[in-house]
Every structure is written in structure tokens, then in C-alpha cells.
N, C-alpha and C positions, 0 to 999 in steps of 0.2 A: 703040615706047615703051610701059611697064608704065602696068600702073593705078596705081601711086605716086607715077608721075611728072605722069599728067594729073591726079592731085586735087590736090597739088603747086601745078601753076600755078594751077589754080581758085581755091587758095586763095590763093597769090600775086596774082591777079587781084581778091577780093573786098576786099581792104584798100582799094586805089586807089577800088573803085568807093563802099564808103562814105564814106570820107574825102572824097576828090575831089569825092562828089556834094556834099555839104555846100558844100566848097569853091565847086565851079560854083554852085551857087544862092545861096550869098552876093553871088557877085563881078556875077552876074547880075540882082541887083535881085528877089531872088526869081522869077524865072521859071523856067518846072518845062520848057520848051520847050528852052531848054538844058541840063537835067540830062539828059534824053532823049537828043536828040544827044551828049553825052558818054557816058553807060551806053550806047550801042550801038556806036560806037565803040571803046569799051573788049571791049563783048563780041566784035567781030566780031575783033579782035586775039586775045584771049584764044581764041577757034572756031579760028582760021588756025595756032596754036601746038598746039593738042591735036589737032588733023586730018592735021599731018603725021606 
């Protein structure tokens, strides 16, 4: 895989994680505890797709 294609998903990958995070800590009552578990998540996805 080129380097166009892993900054590519990075950047595929950063939309979700600020939107989303907004998202989780709304729906969460403001707790930052499940933003965390979401953005790591999110990250360990985004690692497992750039690693292959």
C-alpha cells in the first residue's frame, strides 16, 4: 500500500473521529470516559487498515 493511500484513510478516519466524538459525548451526558473508548476504537480500526 502507497503512502497516498495510508494518509487517505487517516484522513477518512479523522472525520468520524471529530464528528463522532461530539456525537458520543452528547449522547453520553457529557462524559469524556466514552469519548475515549470511542477514539481508541476508532483508532485501533484505522492502525489494523494502514498495517496491512
Amino acid at each position: 500500500m502507497d503512502v497516498s493511500r495510508k494518509l487517505g484513510i487517516l484522513v477518512f478516519y479523522a472525520v468520524p473521529a471529530i464528528i463522532g466524538g461530539g456525537i458520543v459525548f452528547h449522547l453520553s451526558g457529557g462524559s469524556w470516559m466514552y469519548v475515549w473508548i470511542y477514539e481508541i476504537l476508532l483508532l485501533l480500526t484505522a492502525g489494523g487498515f494502514i498495517a496491512r
